[in-house]
C-alpha positions in Angstrom: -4.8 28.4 4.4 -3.8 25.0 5.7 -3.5 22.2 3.0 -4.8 18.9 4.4 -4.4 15.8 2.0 -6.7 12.8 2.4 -5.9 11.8 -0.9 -5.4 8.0 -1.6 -2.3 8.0 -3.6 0.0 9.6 -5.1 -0.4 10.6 -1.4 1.4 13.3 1.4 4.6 12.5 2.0 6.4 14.3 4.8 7.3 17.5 4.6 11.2 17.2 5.3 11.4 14.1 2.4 9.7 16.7 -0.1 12.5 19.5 1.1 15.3 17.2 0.7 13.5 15.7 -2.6 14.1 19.3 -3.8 17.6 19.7 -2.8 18.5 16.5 -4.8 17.2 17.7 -7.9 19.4 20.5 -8.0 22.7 19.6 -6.4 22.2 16.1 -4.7 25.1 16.2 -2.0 27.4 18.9 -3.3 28.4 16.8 -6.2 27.5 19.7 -8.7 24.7 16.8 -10.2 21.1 16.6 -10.0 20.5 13.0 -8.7 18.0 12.7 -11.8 21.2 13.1 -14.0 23.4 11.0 -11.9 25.1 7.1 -12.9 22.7 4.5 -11.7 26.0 2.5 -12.0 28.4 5.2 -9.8 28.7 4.9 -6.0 26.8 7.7 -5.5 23.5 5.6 -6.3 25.5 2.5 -5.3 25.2 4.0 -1.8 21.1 5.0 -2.5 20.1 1.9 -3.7 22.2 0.1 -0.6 20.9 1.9 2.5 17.0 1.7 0.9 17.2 -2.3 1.1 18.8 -2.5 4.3 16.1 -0.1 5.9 13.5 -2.1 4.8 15.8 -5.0 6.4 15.9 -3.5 9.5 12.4 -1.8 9.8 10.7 -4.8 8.6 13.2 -7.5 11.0 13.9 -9.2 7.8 15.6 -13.0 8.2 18.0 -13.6 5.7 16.2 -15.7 3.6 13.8 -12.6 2.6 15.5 -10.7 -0.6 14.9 -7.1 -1.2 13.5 -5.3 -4.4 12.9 -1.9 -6.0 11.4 -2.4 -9.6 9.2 -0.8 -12.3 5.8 -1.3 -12.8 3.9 -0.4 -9.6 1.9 -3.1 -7.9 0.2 -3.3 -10.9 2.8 -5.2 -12.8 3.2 -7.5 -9.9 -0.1 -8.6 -10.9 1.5 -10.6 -13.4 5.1 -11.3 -12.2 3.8 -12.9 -9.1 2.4 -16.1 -10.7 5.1 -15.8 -13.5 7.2 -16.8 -10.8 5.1 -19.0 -8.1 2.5 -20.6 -9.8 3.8 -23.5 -11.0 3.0 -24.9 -14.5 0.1 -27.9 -13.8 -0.5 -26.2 -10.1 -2.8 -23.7 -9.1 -3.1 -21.0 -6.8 -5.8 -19.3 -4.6 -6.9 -15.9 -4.4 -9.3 -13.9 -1.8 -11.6 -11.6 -4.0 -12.3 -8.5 -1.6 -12.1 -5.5 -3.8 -11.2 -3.6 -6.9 -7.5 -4.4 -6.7 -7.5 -8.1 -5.8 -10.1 -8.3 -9.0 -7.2 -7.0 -11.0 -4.7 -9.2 -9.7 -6.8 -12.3 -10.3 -7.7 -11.1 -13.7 -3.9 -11.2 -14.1 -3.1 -14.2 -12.7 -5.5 -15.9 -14.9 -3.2 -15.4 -17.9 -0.6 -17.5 -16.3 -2.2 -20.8 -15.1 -5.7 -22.0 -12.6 -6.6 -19.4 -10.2 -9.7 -20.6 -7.3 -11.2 -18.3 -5.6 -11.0 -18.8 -1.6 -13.3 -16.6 -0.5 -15.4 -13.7 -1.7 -17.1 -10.7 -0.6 -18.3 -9.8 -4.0 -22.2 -10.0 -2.7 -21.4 -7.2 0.1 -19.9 -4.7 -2.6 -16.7 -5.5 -0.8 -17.6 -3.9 2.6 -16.7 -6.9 4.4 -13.8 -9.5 3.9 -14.7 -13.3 3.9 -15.4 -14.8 7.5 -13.9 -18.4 5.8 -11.0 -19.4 3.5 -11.6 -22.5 1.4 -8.2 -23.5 0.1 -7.7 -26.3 -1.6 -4.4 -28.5 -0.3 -1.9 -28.2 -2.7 -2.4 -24.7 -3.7 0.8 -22.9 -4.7 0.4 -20.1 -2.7 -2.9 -17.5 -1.5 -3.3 -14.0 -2.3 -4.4 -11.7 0.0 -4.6 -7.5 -0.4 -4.2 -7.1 3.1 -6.1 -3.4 2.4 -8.3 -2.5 -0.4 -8.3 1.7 -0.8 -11.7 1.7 -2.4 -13.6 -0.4 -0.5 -12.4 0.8 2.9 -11.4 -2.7 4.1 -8.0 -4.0 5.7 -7.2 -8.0 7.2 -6.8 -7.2 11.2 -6.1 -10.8 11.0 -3.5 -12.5 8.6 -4.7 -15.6 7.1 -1.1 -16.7 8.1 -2.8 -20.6 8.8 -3.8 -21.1 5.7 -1.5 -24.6 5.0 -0.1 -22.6 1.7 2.5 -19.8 0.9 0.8 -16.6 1.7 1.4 -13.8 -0.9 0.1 -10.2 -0.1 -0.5 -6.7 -1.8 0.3 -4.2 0.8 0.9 -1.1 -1.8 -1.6 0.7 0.7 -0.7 -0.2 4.3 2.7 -1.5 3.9 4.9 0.1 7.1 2.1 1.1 8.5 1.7 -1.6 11.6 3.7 -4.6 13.1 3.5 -7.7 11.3 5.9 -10.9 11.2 6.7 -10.0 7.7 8.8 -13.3 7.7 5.9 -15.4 7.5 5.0 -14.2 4.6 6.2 -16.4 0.9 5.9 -12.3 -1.0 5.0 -9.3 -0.3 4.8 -6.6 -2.6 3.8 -2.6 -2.7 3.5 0.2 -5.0 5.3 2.9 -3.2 3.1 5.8 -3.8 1.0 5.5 -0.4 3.3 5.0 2.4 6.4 4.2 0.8 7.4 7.3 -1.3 6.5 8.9 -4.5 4.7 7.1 -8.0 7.2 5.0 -10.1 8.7 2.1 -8.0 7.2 -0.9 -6.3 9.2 -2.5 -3.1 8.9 -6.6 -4.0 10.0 -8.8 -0.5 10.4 -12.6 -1.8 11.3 -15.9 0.5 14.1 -16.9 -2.5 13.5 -20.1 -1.4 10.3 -20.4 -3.1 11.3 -19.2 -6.6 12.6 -21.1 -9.5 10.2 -23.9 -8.9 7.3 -22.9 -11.4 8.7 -25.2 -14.5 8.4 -22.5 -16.7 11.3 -20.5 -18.4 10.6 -16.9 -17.5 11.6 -13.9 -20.0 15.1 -12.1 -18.1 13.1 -9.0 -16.6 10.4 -11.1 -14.9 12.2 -13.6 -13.1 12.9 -12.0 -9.7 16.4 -14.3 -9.2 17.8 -12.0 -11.9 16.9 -8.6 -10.2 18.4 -10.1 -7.2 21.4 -11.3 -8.4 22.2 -7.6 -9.7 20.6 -5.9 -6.7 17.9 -4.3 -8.1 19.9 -3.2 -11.1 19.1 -5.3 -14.0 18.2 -2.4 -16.4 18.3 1.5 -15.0 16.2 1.7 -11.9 13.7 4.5 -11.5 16.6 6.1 -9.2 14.5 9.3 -8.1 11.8 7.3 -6.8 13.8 5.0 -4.9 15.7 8.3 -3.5 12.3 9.0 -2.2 11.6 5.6 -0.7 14.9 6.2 0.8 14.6 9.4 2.1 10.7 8.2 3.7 12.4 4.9 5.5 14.9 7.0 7.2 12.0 9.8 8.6 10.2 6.4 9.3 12.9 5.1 11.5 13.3 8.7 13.1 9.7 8.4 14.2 10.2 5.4 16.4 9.9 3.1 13.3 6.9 1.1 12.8 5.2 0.1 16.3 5.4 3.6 17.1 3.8 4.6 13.8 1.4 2.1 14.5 0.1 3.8 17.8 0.1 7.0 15.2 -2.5 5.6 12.7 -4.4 3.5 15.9 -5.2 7.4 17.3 -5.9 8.6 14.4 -8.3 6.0 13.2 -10.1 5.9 16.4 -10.3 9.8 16.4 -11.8 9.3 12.8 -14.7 6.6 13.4 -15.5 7.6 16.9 -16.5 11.0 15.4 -18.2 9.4 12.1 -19.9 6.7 14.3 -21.6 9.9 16.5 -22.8 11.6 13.7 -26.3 10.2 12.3 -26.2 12.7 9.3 -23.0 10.5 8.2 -22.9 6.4 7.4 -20.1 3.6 6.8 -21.0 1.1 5.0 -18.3 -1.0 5.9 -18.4 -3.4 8.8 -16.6 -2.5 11.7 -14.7 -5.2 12.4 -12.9 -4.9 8.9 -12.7 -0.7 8.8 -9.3 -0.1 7.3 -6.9 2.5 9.4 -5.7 4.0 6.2 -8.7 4.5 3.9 -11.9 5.2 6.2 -15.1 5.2 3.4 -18.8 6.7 4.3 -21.7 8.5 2.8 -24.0 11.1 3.8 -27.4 10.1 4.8 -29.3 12.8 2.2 -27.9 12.6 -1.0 -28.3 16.6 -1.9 -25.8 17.5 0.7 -22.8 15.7 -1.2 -21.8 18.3 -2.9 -22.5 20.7 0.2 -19.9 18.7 2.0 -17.6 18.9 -0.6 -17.6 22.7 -1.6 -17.0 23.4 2.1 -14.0 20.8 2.4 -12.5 22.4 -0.7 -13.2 26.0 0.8 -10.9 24.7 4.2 -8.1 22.9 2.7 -9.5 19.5 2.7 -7.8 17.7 -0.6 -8.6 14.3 -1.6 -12.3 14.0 0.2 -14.2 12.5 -2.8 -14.5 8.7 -3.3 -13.4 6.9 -6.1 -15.8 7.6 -9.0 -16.8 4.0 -9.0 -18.4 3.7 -5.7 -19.2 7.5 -5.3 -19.4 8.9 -1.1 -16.6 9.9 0.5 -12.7 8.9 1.5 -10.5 10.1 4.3 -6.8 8.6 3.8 -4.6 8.3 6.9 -1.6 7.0 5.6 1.7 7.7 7.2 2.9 10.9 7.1 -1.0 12.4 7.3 -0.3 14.1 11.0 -2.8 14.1 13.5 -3.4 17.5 13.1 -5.6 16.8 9.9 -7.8 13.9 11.0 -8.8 16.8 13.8 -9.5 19.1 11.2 -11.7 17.2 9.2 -13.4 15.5 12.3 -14.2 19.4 13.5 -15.6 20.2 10.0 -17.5 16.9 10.0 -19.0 17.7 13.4 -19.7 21.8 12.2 -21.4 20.6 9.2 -23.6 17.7 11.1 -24.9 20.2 13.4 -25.8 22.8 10.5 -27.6 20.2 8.4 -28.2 17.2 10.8 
């Protein structure tokens, strides 16, 4: 039986990256090593680290003033390093509250200094984004998670006039469509959805903006000291940035991102046409803000959930249930999910609506 996985991260990586994956555990290139047991100081992983960064580079059209980082601690972390380092000591910054993980981040941010919320969409469970930012002038930069997995909701359009530094949390469409990623002040992204596998989080930073706070940061949270040792300030998590690695390049074989962009368009449009033509199934988010990678929806009678499920389990389909804290359903179309999938569940979805519609 087919294995298709909607799951919203850790999430499917291509097949080739998991093959080669393998190969590096037990002999990376010839060298008699397991990359896991390689120096993260030796040119081997000199080489690694090297080639990751200037894909990003190249498939993002980075300018020179954007710096490139691999570190520990997932997005999460970046919860906190991000106002360690921008938020400056009597300033303030702004924040869009949209979902479960921009909550976090403000909860975060709060421990370093005055956080305002410019915009909300608490009343509408987060099924919607706000319709208007009120930033205050002056603000030290504005937060943005450009899409939030639980909610089903992704920003078509960047905030980008704002008047501040704009900061975004893109751990769950990063790479995933064309963006001027030079406009941004930060952008960071756990790599466990598009990226690669769990353990490393891809940080890209305007070093023009940092160093400005007032503040004396401790050594690992001050971004100008992972850059001046290139992402090597203590041991990196060297697998998962082999991973990372290994996903860039299969990116860059695919066309890179516009043409993986026309990938997730088709298969978001094959998605919610289908859900959108069956009455027995409902989004509740607005369609304006659906998000490509994380569609969300229910099922009109609430005694066929578990119907639904116990025949997407019996096909293949991995990953279908929705976060425990909002319940329904969640089909995850990141990257490396192939077309192939979306038309399998979309046939189920269509099979089962006309069995119990």
């Amino acid at each position: 039986m087919t294995v298709h996985n909607f799951g919203a991260g850790p999430a499917i990586l291509p097949k080739e990256v998991l093959e080669e994956a393998a190969r590096a555990v037990v002999n990376y290139k010839n060298s008699g090593l397991s990359l896991l047991e390689t120096g993260h100081r030796t040119e081997t992983f000199q080489e690694v680290m090297h080639e990751a960064r200037q894909l990003v580079r190249e498939l993002m059209s980075l300018n020179d003033e954007m710096e490139v980082l691999f570190l520990h601690g997932g997005a999460t972390l970046q919860f906190l390093q991000v106002p360690l380092n921008l938020l400056s000591e009597k300033g303030f910054a702004s924040y869009t509250e949209t979902g479960t993980w921009s909550v976090k981040a403000i909860r975060e941010a709060r421990f370093v200094g005055r956080i305002e919320i410019a915009g909300s969409s608490k009343e509408n469970n987060y099924y919607s984004l706000p319709e208007q930012l009120h930033i205050t002038p002056g603000a030290d930069y504005l937060h943005i998670t450009t899409n939030e997995t639980i909610s089903g909701t992704q920003w078509q359009q960047i905030p980008f006039d704002a008047g501040v530094p704009l900061v975004a949390d893109m751990s769950s469409d990063i790479l995933s469509r064309r963006l001027p990623f030079n406009r941004f002040a930060l952008i960071y992204a756990g790599a466990q959805k598009n990226l690669g596998a769990a353990g490393v989080a891809l940080v890209v930073v305007n070093k023009n903006l940092l160093g400005k706070t007032g503040r004396t940061l401790p050594t690992m949270m001050d971004y100008r000291n992972h850059i001046a040792e290139g992402s090597m300030l203590n041991t990196p998590p060297m697998f998962a940035v082999y991973v990372v690695l290994l996903t860039l390049r299969w990116l860059k074989g695919k066309g890179g991102v516009e043409a993986i962009e026309q990938h997730n368009e088709e298969k978001a449009r094959l998605f919610y046409d289908t859900l959108d033509a069956l009455p027995v199934f409902t989004s509740p988010v607005s369609r304006q803000y659906r998000s490509r990678m994380n569609a969300v929806f229910t099922i009109n009678n609430p005694e066929l959930e578990k119907k639904f499920l116990e025949r997407c389990k019996a096909e293949g389909m991995i990953g279908v249930k929705g976060h425990r804290s909002v319940g329904g359903f969640r089909v995850s179309m990141y990257n490396a999910l192939p077309l192939e999938s979306v038309k399998a569940i979309t046939d189920l979805m269509k099979d089962f609506a006309n069995q119990y519609g």
